[in-house]
C-alpha positions as CSV (number, residue, x, y, z in Angstrom):
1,X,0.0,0.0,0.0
2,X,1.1,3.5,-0.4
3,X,-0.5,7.2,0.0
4,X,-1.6,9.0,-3.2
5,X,1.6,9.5,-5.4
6,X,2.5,12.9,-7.4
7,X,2.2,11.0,-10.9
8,X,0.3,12.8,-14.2
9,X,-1.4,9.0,-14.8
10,X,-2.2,11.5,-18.7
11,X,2.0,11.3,-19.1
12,X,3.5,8.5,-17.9
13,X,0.3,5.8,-17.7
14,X,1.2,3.3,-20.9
15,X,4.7,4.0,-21.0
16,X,7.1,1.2,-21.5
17,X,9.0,0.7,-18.1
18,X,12.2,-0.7,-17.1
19,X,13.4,-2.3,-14.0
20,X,14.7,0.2,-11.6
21,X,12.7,3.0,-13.2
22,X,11.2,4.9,-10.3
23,X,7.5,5.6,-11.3
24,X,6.1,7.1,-8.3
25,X,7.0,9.4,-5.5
26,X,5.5,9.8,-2.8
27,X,6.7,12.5,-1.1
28,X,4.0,15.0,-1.7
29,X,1.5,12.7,0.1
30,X,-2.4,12.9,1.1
31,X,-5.1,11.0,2.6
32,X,-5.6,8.6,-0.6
33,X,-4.8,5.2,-0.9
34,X,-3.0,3.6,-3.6
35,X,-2.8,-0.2,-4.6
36,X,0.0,-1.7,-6.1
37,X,-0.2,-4.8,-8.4
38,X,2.5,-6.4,-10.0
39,X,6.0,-5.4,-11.0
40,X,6.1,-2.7,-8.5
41,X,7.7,-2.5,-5.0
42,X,7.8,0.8,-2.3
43,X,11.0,1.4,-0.8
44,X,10.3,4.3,1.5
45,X,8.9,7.2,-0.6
46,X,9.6,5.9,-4.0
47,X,7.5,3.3,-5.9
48,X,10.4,1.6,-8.4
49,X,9.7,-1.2,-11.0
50,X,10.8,-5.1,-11.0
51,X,10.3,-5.7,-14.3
52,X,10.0,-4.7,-17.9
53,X,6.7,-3.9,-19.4
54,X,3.9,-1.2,-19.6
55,X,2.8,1.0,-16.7
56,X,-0.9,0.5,-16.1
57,X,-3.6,2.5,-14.1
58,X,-6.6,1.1,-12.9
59,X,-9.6,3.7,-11.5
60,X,-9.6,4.7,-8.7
61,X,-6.8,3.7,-7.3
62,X,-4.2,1.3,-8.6
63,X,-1.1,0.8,-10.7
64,X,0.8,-2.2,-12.0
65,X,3.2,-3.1,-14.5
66,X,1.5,-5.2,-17.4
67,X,4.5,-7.9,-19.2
68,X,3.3,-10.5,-21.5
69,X,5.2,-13.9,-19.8
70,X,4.0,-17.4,-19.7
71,X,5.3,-17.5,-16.7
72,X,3.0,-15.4,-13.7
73,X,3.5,-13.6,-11.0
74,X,1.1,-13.2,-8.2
75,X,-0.2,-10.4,-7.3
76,X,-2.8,-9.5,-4.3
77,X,-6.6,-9.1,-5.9
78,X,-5.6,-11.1,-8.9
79,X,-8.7,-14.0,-10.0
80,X,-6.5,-16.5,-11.7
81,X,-7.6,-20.2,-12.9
82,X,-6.3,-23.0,-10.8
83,X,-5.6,-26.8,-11.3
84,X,-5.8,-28.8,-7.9
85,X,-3.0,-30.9,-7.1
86,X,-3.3,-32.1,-4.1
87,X,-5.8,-31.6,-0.2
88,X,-4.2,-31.0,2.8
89,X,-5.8,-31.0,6.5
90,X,-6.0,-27.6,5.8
91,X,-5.5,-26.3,2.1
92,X,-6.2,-27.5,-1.2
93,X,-2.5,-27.3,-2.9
94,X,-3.0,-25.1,-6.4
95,X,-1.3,-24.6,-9.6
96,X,-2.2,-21.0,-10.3
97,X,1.3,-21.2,-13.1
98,X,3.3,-19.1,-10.4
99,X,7.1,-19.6,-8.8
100,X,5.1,-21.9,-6.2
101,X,2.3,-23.8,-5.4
102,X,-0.3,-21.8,-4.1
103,X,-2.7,-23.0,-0.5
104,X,-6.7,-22.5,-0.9
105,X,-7.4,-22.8,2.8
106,X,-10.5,-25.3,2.9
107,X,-12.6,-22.7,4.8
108,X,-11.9,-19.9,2.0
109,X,-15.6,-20.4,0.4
110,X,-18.8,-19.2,1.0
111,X,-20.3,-20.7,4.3
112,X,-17.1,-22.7,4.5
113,X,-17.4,-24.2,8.0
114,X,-15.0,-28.0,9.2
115,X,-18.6,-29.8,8.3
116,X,-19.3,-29.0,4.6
117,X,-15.4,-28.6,2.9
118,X,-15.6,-29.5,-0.7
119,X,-13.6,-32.2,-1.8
120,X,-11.7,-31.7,-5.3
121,X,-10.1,-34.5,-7.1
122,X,-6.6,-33.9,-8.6
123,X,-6.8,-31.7,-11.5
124,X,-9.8,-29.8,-10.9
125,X,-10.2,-26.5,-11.4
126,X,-10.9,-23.3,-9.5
127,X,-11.8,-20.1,-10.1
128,X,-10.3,-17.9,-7.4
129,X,-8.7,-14.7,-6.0
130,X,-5.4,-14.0,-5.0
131,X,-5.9,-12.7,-1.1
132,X,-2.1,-13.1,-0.2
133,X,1.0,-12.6,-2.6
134,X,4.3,-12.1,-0.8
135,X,7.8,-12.3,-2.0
136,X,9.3,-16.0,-1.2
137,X,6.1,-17.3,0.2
138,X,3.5,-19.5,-1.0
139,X,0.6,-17.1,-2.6
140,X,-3.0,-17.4,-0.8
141,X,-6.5,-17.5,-2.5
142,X,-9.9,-17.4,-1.7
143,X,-13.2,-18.6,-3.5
144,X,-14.7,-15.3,-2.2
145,X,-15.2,-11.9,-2.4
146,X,-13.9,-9.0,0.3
147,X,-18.1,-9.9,1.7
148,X,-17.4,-13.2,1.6
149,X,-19.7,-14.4,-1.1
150,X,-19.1,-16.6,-3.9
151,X,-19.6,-14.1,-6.7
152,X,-19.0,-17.0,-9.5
153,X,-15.5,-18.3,-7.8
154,X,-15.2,-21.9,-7.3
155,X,-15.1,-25.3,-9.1
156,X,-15.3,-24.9,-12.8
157,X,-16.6,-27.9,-14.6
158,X,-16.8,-29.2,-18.2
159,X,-16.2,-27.0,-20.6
160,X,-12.7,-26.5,-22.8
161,X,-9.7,-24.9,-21.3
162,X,-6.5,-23.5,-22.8
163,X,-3.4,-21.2,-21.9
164,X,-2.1,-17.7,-23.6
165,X,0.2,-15.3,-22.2
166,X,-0.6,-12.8,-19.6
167,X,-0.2,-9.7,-21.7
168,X,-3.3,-11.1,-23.7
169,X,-5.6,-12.0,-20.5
170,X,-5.1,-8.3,-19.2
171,X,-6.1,-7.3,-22.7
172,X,-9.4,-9.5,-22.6
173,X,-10.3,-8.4,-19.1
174,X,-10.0,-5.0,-20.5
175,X,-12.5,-2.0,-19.8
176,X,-14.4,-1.2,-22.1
177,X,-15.1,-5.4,-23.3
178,X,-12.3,-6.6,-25.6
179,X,-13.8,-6.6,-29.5
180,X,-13.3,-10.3,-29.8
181,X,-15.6,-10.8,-26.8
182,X,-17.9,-8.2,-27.3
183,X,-18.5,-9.4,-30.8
184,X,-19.2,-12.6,-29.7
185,X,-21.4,-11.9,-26.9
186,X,-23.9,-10.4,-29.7
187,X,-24.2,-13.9,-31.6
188,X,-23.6,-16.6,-29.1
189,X,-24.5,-17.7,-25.7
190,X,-21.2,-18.7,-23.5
191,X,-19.9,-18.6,-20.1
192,X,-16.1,-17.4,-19.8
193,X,-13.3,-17.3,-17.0
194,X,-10.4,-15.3,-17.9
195,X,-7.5,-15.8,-15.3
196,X,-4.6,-13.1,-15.1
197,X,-2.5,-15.8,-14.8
198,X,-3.1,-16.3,-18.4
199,X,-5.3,-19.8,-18.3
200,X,-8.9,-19.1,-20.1
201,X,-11.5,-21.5,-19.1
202,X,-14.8,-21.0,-22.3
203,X,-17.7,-23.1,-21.5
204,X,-21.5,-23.2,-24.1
205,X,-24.5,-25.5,-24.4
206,X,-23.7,-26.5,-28.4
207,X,-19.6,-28.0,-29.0
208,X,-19.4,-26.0,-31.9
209,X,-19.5,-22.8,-30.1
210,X,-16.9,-23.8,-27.4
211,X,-14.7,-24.6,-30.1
212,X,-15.2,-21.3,-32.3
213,X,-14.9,-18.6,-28.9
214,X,-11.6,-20.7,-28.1
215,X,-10.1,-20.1,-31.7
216,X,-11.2,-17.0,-31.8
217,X,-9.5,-15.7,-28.4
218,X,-6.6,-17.7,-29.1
219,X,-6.3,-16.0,-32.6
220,X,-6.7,-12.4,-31.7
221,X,-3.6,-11.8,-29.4
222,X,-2.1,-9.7,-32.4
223,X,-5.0,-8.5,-34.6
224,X,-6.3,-4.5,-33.9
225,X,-10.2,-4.2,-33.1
226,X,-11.2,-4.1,-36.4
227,X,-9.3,-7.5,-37.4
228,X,-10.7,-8.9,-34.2
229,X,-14.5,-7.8,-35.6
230,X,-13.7,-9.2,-39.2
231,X,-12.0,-12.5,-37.6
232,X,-15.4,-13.1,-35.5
233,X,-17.4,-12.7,-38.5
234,X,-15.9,-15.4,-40.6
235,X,-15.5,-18.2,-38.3
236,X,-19.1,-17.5,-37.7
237,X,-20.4,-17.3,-41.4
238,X,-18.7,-20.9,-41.0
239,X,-20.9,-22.6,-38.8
240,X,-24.1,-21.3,-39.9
């Protein structure tokens, strides 16, 4: 956490970013709080990076660096896609694609109470949100929300799922809704999870459309919005 920074987010938001660069400082300082997501770190009044890629604001309050790896990096109020590995006495053991395994304490759901833990086979898969992410420790989740309701986390089952980079999940959980999706959304019925640890989880009543919204987010990573629109439009003159 940090106090409000003195940054023009019109200047130096979407700028490429090294590490080392020193992105915000906090000297002049006032009641606001800031978050800070990924690839950033606070040492004292200045908020440096830890690694190469875009500098990103969120309203209202928080900043991140956005990279495009395959490999993740945790990061406190992330929902990312898990695979189960393995249940402990108290944690489910999860792949979220991280350094480490990450621990979903058997409690962390909705009415979770010693008498009604769900029990997940290996490689099941969750839908969750990263509640704990500190450097050289095992990351925490939680199938809730800051209320402690479900809010669509938890098991996530049939359906297809497949893996892109994280650069390209950011860009479909963008704001306002990535063409691709959007587009979609007007012609098809489906249900989506989009993890920012780059797994993408596309689930529909009809085959046919789980396999078109999968080729169609995979395909799109490098097309512009108006590609993205034209793309949609022939894969679905191909079905009807």
């Amino acid at each position: 956490m940090a106090t409000n920074p003195s940054i023009s987010t019109s200047t130096s938001i979407d700028r490429l970013v090294m590490p080392g660069d020193i992105v915000l400082d906090l000297t002049n300082m006032t009641n606001q709080i800031v978050k800070l997501g990924g690839g950033l770190r606070q040492e004292f009044d200045v908020i440096s990076v830890t690694k190469a890629g875009k500098l990103r604001f969120k309203k209202p309050n928080k900043y991140w660096v956005e990279s495009s790896h395959k490999r993740y990096v945790p990061s406190e109020g992330d929902n990312v896609l898990g695979t189960v590995l393995d249940t402990r006495a108290d944690n489910f053991i999860v792949d979220i694609k991280g350094p480490v395994m990450a621990f979903l304490p058997v409690l962390a759901f909705e009415g979770g109470t010693r008498r009604n833990i769900p029990k997940f086979e290996a490689g099941t898969l969750i839908y969750a949100r990263v509640v704990k992410a500190n450097s050289g420790m095992n990351p925490e989740l939680s199938c809730t929300d800051a209320l402690g309701k479900a809010a669509g986390y938890g098991q996530l089952k049939d359906g297809y799922t497949f893996h892109s980079s994280t650069g390209h999940a950011r860009m479909l959980l963008s704001s306002p809704t990535c063409p691709v999706l959007e587009a979609l959304g007007k012609k098809l019925s489906f249900e989506i999870a989009i993890g920012l640890n780059g797994r993408v989880w596309v689930n529909a009543e009809a085959p046919a459309s789980i396999i078109l919204v999968s080729n169609a987010i995979m395909n799109c990573e490098s097309l512009s919005e108006v590609q993205q629109k034209i793309m949609v439009e022939k894969l679905l003159q191909r079905v009807q």
